[in-house]
Backbone as JSON, one array per atom type, in Angstrom:
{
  "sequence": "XXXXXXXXXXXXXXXXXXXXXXXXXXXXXXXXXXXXXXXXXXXXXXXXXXXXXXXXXXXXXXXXXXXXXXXXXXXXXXXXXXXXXXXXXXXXXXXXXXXXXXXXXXXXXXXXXXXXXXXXXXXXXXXX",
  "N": [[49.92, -115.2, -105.37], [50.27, -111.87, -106.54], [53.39, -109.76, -107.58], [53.26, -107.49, -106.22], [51.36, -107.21, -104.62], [52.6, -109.06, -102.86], [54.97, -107.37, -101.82], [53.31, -105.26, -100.24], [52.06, -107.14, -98.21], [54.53, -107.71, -97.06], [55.63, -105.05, -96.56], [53.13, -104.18, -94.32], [53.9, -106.24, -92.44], [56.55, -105.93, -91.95], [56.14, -103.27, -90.42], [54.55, -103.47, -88.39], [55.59, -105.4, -86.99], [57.83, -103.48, -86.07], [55.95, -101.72, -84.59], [55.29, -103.23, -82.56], [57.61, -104.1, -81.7], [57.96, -101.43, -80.76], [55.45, -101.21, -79.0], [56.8, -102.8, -76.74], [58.51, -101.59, -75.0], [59.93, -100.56, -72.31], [59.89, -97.82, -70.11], [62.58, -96.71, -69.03], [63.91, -97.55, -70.93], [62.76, -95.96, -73.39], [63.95, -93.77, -72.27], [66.42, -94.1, -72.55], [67.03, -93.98, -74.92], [68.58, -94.57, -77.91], [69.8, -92.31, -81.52], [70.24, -94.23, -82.61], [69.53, -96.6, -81.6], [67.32, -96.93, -82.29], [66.74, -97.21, -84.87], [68.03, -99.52, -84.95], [65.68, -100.89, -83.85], [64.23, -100.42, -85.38], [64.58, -100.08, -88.2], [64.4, -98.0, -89.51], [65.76, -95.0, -90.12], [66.06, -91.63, -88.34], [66.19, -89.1, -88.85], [67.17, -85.72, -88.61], [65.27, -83.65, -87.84], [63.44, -85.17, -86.59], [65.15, -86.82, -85.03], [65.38, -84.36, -83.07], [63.24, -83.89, -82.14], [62.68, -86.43, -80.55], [64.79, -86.1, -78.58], [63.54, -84.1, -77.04], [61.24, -85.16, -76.07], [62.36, -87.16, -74.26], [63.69, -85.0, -72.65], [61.53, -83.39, -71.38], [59.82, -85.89, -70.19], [61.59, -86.71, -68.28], [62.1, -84.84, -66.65], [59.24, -84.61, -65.87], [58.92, -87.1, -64.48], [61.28, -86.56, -62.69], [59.69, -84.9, -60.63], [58.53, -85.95, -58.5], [59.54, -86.16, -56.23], [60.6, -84.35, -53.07], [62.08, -81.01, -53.77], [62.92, -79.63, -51.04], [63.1, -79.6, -47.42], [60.09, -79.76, -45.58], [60.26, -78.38, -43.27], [62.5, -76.45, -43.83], [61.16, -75.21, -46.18], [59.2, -73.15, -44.2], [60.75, -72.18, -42.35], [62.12, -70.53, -44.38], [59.82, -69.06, -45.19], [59.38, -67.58, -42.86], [61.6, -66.07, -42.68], [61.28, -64.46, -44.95], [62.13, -65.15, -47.37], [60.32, -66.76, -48.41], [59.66, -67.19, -51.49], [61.8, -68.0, -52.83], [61.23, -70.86, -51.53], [59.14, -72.1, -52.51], [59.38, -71.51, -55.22], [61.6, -73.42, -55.77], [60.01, -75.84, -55.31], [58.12, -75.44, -57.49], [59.88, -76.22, -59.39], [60.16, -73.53, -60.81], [58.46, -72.73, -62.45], [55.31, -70.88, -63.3], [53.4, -68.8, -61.32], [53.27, -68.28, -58.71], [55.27, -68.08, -57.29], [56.47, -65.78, -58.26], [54.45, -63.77, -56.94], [54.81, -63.85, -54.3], [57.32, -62.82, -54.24], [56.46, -60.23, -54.97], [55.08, -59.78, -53.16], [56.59, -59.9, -50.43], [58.4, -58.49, -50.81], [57.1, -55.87, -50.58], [55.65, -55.89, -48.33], [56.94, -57.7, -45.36], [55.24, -59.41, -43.92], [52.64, -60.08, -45.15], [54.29, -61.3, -47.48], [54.94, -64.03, -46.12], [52.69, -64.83, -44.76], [51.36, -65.36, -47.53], [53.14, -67.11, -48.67], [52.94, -69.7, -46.57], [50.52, -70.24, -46.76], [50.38, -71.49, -49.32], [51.63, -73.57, -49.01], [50.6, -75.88, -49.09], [50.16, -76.39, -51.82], [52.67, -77.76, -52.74], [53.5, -79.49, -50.28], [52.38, -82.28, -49.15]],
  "CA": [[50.11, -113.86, -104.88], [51.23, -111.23, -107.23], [54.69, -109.41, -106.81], [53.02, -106.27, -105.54], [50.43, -107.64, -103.02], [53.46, -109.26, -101.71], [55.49, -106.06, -101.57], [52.49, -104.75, -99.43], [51.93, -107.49, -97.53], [56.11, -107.91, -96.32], [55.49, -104.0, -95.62], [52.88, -104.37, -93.53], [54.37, -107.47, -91.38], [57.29, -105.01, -90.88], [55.54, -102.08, -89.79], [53.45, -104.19, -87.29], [56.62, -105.65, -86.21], [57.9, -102.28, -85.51], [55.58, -101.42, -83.52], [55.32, -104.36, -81.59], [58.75, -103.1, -80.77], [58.14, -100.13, -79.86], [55.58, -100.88, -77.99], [57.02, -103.64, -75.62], [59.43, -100.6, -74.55], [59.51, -99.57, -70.98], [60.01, -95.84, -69.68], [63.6, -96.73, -69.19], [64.25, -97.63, -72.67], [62.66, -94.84, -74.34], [64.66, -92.71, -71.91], [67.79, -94.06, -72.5], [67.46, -94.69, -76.55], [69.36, -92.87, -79.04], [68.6, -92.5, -82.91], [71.32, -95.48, -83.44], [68.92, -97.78, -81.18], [66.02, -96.37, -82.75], [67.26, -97.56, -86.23], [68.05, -100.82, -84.89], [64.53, -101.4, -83.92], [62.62, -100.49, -86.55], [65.15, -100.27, -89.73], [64.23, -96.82, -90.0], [66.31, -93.85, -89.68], [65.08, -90.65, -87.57], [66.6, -87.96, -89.33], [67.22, -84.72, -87.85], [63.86, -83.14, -87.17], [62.92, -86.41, -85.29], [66.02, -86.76, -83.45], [65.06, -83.15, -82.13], [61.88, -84.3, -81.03], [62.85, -87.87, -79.48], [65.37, -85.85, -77.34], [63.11, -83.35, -76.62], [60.47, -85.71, -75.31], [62.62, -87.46, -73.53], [64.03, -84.34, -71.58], [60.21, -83.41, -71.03], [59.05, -87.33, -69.66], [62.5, -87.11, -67.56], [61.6, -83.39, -65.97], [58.09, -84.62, -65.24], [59.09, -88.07, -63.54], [61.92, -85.95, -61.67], [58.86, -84.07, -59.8], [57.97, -86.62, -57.79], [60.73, -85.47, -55.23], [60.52, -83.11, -52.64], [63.18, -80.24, -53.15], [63.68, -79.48, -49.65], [62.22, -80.43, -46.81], [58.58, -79.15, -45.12], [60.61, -77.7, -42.07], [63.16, -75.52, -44.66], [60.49, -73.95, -46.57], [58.82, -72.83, -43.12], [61.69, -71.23, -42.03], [62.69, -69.91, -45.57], [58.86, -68.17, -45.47], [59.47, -66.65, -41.96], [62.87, -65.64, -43.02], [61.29, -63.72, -45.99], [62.33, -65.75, -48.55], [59.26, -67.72, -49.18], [59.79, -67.31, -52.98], [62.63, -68.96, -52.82], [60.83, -72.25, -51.55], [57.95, -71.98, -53.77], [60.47, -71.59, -56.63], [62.1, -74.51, -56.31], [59.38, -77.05, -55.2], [57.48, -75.95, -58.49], [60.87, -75.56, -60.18], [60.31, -72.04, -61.29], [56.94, -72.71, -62.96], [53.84, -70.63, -62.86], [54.03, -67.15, -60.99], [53.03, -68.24, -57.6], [56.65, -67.23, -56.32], [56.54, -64.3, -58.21], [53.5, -63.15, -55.82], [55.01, -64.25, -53.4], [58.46, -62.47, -54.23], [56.18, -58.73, -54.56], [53.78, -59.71, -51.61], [57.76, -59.75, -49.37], [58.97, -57.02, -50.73], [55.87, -54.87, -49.95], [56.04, -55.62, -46.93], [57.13, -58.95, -44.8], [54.07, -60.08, -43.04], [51.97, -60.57, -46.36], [54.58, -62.87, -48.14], [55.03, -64.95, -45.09], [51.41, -65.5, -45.09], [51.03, -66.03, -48.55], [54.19, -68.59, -48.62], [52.38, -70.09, -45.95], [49.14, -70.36, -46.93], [50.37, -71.76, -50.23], [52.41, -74.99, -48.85], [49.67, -76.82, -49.03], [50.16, -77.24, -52.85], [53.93, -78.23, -52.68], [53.89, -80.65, -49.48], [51.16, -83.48, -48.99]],
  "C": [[50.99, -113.12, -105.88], [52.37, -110.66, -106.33], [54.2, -108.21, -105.84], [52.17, -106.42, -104.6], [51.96, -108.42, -101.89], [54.66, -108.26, -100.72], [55.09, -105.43, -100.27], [52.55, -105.87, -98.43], [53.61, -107.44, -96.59], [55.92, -106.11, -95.53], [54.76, -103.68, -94.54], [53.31, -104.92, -92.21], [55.44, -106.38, -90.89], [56.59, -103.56, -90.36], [55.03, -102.49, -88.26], [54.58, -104.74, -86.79], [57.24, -104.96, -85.2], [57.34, -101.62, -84.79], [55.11, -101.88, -82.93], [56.44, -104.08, -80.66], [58.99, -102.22, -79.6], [57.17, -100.26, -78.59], [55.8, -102.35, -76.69], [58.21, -102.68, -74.74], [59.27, -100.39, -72.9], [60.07, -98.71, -70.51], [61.3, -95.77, -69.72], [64.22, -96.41, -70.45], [63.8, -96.72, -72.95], [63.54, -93.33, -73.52], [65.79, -92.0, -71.8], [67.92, -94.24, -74.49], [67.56, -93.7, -77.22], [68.88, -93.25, -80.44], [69.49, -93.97, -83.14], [69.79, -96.54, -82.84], [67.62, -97.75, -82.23], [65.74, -97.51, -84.07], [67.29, -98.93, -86.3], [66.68, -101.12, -84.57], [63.74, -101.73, -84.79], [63.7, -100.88, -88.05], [65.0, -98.79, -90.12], [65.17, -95.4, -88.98], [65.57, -92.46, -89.49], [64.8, -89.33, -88.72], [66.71, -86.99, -88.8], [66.09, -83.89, -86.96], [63.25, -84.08, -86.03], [63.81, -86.89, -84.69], [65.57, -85.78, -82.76], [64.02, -83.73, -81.48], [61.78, -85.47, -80.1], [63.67, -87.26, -78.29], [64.77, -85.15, -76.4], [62.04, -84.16, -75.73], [61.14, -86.67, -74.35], [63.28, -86.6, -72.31], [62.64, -83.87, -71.05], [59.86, -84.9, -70.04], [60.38, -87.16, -68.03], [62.41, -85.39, -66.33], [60.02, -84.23, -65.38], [58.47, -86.13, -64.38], [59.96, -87.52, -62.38], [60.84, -85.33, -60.26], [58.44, -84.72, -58.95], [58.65, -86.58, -56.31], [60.44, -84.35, -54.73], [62.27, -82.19, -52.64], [64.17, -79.89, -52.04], [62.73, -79.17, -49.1], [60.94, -79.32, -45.87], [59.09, -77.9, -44.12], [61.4, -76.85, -42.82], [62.15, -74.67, -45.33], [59.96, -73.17, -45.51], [59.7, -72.05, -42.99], [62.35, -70.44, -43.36], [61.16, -69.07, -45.62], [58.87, -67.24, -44.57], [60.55, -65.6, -42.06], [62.21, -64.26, -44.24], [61.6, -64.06, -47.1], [61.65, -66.92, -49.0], [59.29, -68.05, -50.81], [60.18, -68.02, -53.48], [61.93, -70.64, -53.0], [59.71, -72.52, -52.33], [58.67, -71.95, -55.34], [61.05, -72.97, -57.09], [61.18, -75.45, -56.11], [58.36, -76.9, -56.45], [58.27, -75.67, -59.46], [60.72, -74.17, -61.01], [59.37, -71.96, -62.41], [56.07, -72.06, -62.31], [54.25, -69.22, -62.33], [53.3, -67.52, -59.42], [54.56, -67.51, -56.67], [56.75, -65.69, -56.76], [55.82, -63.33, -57.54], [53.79, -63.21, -54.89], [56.67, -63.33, -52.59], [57.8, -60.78, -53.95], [55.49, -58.81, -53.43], [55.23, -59.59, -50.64], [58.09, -58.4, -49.61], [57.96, -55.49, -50.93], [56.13, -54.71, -48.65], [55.95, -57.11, -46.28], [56.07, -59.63, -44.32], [53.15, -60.7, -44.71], [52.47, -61.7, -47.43], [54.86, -63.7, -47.4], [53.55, -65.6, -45.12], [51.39, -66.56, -46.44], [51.87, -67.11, -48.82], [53.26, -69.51, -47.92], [51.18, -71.05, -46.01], [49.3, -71.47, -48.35], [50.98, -72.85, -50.23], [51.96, -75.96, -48.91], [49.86, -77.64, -50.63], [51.53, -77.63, -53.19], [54.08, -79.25, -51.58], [52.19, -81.45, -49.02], [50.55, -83.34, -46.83]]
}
């Protein structure tokens, strides 16, 4: 074996190592790992641009597993839609995504009967 097939081959073996690593990971671990761990895995440092993005996907993965939680509970939004403040509960059970509350916020302040409905009508896609 020349010196440079062996070069290649040792780079390979670690690469494939590395991401043997990575992926025996589970959701935890990549949720809790910083660039130090990172480094220790592989040998390779992130650098700045890819720290941004490892934190960033981990506040993304850690927002979308959070959702699996109800805000507050079936009987509070109900009375928060009769109340007039349907928006409200539509706000927070799709954390303030999308514009369903905001229809929900001009359909009240038009006039009360219409965002009560539409709160209403719309609980279906926030509680099971």
């Amino acid at each position: 074996m020349t010196e440079s097939s062996f070069a290649v081959h040792t780079t390979v073996d670690k690469v494939s190592n590395n991401q043997m690593n990575l992926s025996n990971m589970t959701v935890n671990d990549f949720l809790t790992m910083s660039p130090r761990q990172y480094r220790q895995m592989t040998g390779e440092k992130l650098g700045l641009k890819n720290t941004i993005k490892l934190k960033v996907a981990q506040k993304v993965m850690k927002k979308k597993l959070g959702n699996n939680q109800e805000p507050l509970s079936k009987g509070l939004y109900v009375l928060l839609a009769i109340l007039g403040w349907g928006f409200l509960g539509m706000g927070l059970g799709s954390d303030w995504e999308g514009s369903d509350w905001i229809v929900c916020l001009v359909l009240t302040a038009l006039c009360w009967l219409p965002g009560v409905i539409y709160a209403l009508a719309k609980m279906g896609d926030y509680y099971d």
